[in-house]
PDBQT receptor file of N, H, CA, C and O in Angstrom, charges set to zero:
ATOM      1  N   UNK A   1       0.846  -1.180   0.000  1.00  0.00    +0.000 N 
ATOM      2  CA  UNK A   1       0.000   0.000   0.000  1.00  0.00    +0.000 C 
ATOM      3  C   UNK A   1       0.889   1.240   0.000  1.00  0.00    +0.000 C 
ATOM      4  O   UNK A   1       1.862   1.372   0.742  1.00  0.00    +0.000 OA
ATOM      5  N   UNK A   2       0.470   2.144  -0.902  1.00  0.00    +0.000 N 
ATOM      6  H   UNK A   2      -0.320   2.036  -1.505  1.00  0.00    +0.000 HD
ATOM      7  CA  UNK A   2       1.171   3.207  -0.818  1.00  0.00    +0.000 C 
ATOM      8  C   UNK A   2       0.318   4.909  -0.641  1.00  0.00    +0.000 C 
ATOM      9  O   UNK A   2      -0.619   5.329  -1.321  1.00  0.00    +0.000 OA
ATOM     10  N   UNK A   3       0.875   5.448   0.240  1.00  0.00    +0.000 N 
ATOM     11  H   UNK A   3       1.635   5.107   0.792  1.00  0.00    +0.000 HD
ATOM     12  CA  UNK A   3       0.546   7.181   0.408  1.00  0.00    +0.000 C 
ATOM     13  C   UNK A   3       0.849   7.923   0.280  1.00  0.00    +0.000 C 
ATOM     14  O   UNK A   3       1.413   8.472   1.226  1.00  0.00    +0.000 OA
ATOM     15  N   UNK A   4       0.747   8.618  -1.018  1.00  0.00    +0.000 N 
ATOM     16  H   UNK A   4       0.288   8.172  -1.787  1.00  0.00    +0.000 HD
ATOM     17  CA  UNK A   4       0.710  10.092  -1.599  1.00  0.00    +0.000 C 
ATOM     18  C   UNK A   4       0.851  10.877  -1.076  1.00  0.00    +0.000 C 
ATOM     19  O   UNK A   4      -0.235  11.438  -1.222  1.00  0.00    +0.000 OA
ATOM     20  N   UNK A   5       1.548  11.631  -0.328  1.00  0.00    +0.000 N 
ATOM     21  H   UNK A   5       2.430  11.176  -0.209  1.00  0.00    +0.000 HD
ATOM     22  CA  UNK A   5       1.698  13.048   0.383  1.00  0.00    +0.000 C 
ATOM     23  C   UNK A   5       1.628  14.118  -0.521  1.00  0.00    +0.000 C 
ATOM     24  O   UNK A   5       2.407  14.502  -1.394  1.00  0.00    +0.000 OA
ATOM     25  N   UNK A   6       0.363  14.585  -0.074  1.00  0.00    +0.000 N 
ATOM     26  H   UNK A   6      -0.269  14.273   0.635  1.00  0.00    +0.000 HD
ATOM     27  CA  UNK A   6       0.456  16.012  -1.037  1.00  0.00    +0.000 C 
ATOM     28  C   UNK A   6       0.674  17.231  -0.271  1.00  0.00    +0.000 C 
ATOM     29  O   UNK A   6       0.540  17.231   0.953  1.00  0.00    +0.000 OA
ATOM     30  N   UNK A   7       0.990  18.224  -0.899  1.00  0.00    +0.000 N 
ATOM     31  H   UNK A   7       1.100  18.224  -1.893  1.00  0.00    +0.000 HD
ATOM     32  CA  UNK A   7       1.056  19.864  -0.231  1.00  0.00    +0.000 C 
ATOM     33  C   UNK A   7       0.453  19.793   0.880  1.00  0.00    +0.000 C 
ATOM     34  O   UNK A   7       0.918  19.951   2.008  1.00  0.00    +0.000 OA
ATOM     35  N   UNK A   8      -1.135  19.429   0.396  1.00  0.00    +0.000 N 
ATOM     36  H   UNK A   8      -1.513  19.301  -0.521  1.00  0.00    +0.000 HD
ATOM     37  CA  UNK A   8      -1.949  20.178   2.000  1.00  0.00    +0.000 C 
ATOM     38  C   UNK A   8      -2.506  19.473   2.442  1.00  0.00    +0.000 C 
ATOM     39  O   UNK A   8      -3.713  19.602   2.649  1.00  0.00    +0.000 OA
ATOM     40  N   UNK A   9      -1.700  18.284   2.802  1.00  0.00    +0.000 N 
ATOM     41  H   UNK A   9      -0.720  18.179   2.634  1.00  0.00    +0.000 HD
ATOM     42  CA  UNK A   9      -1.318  17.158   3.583  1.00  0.00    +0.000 C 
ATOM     43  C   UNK A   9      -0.170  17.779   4.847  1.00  0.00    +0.000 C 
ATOM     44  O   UNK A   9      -0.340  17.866   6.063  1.00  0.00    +0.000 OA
ATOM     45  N   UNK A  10       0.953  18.127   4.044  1.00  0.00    +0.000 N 
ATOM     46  H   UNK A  10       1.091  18.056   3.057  1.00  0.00    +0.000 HD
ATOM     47  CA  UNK A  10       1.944  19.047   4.706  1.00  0.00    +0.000 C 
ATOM     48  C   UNK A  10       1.740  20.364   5.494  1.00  0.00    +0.000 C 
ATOM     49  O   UNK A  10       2.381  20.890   6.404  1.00  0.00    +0.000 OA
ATOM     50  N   UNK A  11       0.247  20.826   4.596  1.00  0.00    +0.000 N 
ATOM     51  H   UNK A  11      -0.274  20.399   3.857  1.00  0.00    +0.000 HD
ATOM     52  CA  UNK A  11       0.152  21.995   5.349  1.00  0.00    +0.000 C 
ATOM     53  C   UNK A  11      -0.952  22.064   6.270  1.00  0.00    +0.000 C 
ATOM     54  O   UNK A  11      -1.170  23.109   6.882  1.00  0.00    +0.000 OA
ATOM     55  N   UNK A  12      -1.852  20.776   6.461  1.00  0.00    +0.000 N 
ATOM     56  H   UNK A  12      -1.675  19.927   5.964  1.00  0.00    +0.000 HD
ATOM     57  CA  UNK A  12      -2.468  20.253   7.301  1.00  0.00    +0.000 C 
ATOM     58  C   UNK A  12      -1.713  19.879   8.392  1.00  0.00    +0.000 C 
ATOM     59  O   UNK A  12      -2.354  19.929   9.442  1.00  0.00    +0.000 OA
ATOM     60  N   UNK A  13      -0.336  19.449   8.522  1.00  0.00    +0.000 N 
ATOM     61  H   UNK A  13       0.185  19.409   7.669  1.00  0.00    +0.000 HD
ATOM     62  CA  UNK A  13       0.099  18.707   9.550  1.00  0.00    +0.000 C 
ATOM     63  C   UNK A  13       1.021  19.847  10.437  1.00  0.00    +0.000 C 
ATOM     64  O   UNK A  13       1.433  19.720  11.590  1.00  0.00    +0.000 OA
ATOM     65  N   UNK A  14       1.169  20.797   9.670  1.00  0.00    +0.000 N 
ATOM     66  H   UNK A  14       0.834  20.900   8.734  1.00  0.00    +0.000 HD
ATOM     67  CA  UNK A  14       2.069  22.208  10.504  1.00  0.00    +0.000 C 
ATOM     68  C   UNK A  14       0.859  23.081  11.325  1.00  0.00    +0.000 C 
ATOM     69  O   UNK A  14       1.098  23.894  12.217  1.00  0.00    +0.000 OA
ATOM     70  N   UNK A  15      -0.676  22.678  10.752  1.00  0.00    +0.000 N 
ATOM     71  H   UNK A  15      -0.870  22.017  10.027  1.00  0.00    +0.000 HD
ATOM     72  CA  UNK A  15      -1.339  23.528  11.026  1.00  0.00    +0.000 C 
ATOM     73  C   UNK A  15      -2.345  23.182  11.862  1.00  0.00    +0.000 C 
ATOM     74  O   UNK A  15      -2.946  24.055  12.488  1.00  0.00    +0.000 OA
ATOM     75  N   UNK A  16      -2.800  21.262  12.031  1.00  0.00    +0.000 N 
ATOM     76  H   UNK A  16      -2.312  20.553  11.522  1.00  0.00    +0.000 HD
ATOM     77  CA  UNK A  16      -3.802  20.991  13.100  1.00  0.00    +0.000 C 
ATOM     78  C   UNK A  16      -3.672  19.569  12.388  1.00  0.00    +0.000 C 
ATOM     79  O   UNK A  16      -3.852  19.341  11.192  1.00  0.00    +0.000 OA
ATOM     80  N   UNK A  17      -3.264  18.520  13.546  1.00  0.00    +0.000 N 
ATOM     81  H   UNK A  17      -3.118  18.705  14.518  1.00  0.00    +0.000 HD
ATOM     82  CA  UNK A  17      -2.861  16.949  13.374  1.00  0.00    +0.000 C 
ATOM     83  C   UNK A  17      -4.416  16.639  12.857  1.00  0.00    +0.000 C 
ATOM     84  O   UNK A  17      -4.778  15.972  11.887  1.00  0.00    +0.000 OA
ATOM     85  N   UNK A  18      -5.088  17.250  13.700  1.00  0.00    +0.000 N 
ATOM     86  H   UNK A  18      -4.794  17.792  14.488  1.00  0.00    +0.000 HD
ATOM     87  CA  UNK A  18      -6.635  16.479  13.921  1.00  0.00    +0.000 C 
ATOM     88  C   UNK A  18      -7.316  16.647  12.327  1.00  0.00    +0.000 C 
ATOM     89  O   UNK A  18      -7.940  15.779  11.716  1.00  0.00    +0.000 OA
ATOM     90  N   UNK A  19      -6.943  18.235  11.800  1.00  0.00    +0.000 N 
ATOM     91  H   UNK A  19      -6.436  18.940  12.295  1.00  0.00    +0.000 HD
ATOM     92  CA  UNK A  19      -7.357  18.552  10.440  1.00  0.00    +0.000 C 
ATOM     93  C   UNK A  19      -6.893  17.139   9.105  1.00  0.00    +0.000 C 
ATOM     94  O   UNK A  19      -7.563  16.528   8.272  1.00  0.00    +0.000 OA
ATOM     95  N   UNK A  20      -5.540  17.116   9.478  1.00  0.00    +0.000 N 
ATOM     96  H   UNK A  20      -4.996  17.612  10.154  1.00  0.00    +0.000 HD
ATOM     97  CA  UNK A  20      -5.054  16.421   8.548  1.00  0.00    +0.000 C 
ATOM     98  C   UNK A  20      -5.646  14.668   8.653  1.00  0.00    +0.000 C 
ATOM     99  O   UNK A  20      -5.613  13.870   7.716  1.00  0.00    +0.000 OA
ATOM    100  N   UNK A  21      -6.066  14.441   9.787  1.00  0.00    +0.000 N 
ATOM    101  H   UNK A  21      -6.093  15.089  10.548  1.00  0.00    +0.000 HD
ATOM    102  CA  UNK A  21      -6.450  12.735  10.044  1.00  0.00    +0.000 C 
ATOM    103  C   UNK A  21      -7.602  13.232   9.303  1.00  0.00    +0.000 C 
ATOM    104  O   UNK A  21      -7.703  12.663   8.217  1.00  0.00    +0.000 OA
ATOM    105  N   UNK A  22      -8.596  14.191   9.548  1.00  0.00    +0.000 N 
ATOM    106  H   UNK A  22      -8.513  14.654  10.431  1.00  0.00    +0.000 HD
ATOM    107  CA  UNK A  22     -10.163  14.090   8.855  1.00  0.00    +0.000 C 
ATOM    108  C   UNK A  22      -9.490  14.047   7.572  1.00  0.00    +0.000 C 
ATOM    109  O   UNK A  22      -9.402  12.936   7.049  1.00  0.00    +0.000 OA
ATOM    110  N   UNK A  23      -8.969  15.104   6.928  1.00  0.00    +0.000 N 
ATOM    111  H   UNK A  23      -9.040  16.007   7.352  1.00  0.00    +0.000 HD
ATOM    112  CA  UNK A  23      -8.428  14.907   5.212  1.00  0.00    +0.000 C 
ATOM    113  C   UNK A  23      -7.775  13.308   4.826  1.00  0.00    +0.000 C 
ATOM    114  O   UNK A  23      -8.064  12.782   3.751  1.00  0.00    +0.000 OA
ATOM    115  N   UNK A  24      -7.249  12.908   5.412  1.00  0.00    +0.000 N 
ATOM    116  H   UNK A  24      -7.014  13.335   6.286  1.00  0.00    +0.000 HD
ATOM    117  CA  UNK A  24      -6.756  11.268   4.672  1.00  0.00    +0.000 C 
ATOM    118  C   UNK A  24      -7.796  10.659   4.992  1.00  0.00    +0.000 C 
ATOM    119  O   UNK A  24      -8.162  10.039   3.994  1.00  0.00    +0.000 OA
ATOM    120  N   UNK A  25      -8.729  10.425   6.137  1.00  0.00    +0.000 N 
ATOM    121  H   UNK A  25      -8.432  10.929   6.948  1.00  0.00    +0.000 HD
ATOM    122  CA  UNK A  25      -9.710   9.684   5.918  1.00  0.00    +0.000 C 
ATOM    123  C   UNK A  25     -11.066  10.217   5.244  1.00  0.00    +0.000 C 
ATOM    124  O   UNK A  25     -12.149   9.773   5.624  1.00  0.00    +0.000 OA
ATOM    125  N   UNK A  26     -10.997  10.920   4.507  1.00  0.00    +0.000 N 
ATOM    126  H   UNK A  26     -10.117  11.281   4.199  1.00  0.00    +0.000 HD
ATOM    127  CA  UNK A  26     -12.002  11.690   3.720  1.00  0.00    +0.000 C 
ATOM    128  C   UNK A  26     -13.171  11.843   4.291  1.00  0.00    +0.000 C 
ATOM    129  O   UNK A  26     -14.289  11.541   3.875  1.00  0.00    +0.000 OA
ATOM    130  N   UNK A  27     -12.708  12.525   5.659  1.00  0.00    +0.000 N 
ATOM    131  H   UNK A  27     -11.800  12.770   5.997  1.00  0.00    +0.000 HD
ATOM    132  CA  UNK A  27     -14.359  13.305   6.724  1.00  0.00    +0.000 C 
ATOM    133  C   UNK A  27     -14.208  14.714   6.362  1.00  0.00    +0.000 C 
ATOM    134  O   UNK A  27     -13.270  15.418   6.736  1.00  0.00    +0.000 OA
ATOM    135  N   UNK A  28     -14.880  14.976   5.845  1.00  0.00    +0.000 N 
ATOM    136  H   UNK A  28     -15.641  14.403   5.541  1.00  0.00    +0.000 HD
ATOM    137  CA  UNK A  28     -15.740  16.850   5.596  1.00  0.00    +0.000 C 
ATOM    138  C   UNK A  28     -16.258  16.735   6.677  1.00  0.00    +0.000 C 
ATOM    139  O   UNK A  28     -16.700  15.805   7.352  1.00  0.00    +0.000 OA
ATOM    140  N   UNK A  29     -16.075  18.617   6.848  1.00  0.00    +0.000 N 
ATOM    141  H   UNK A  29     -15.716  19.373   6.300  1.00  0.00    +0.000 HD
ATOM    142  CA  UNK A  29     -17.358  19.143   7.662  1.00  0.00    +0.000 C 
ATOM    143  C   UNK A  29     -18.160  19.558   6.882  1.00  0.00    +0.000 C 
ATOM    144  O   UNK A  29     -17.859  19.914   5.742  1.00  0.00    +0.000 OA
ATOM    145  N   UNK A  30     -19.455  19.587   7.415  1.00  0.00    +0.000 N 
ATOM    146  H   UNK A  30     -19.700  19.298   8.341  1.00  0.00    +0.000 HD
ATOM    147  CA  UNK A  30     -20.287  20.001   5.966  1.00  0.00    +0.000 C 
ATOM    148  C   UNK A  30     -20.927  21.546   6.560  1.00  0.00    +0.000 C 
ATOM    149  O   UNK A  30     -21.675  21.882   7.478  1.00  0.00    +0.000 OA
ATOM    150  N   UNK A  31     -20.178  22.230   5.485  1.00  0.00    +0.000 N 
ATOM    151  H   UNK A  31     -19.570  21.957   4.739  1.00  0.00    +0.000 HD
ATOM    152  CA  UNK A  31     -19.794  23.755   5.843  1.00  0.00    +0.000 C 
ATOM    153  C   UNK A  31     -20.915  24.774   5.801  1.00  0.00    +0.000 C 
ATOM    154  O   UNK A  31     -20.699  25.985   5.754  1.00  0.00    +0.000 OA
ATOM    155  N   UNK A  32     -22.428  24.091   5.824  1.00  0.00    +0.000 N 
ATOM    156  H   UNK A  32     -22.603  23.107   5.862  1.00  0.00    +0.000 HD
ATOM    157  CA  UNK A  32     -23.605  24.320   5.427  1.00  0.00    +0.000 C 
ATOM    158  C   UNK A  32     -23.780  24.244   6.959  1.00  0.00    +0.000 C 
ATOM    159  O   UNK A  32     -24.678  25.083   7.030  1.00  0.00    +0.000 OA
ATOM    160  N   UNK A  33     -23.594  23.874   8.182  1.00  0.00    +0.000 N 
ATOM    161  H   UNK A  33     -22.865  23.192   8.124  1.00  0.00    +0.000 HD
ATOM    162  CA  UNK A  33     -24.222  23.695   8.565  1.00  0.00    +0.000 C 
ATOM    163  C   UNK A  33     -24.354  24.739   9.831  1.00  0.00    +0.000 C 
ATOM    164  O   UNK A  33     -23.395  24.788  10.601  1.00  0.00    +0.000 OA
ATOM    165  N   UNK A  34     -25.437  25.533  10.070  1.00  0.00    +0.000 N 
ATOM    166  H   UNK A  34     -26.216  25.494   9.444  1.00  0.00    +0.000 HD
ATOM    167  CA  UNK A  34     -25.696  26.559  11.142  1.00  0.00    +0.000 C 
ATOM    168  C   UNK A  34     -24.692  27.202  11.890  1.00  0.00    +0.000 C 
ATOM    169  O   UNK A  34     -24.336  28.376  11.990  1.00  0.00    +0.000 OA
ATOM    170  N   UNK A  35     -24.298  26.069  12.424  1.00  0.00    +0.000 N 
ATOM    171  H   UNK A  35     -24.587  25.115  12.343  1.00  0.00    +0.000 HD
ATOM    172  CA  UNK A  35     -23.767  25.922  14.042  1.00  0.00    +0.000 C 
ATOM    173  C   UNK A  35     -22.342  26.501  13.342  1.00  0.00    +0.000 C 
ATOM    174  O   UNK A  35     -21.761  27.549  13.622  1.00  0.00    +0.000 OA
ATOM    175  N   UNK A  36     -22.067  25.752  12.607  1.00  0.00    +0.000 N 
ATOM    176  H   UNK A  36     -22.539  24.901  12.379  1.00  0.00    +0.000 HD
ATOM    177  CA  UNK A  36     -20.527  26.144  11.792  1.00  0.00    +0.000 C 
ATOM    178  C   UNK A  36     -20.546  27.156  11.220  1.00  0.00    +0.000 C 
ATOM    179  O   UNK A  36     -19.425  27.665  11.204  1.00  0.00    +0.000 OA
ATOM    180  N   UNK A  37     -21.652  28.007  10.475  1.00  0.00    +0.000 N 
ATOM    181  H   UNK A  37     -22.563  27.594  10.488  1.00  0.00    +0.000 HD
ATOM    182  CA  UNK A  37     -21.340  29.205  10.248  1.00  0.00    +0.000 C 
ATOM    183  C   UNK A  37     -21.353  29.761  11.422  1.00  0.00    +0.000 C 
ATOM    184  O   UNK A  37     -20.648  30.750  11.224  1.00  0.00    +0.000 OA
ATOM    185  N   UNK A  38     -21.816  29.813  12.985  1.00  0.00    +0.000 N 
ATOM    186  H   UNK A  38     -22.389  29.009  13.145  1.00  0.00    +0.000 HD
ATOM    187  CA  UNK A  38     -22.134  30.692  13.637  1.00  0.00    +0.000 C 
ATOM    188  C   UNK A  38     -20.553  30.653  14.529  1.00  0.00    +0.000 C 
ATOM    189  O   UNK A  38     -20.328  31.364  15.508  1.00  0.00    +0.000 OA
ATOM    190  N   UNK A  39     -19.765  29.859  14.053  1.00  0.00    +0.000 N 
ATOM    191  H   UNK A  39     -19.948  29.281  13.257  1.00  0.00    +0.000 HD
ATOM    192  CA  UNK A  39     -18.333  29.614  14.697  1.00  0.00    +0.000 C 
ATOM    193  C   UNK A  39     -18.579  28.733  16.192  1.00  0.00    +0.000 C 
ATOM    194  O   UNK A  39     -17.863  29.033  17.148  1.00  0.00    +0.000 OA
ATOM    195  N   UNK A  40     -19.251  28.025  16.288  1.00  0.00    +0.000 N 
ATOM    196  H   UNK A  40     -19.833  27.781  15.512  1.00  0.00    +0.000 HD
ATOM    197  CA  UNK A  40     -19.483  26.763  17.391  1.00  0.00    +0.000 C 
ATOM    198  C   UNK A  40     -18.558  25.479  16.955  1.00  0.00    +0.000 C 
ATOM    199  O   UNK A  40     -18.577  24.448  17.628  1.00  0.00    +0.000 OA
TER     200      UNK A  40
């Protein structure tokens, strides 16, 4: 098995570990939603 490291992979991992685990396992926030526009 092999993993691709891309850019903002790299710039996920300087910038929030937790960001970058949702991006490789392909979890969105879904940016529609209320609470997340209201910054909760």
């Amino acid at each position: 098995m092999t993993v691709r490291i891309t850019g903002v992979m790299v710039q996920y991992y300087k910038a929030c570990h937790r960001e970058l685990w949702f991006f490789a396992n392909q979890i969105n926030m879904n940016i529609e939603d209320e609470n997340i526009l209201l910054g909760r």
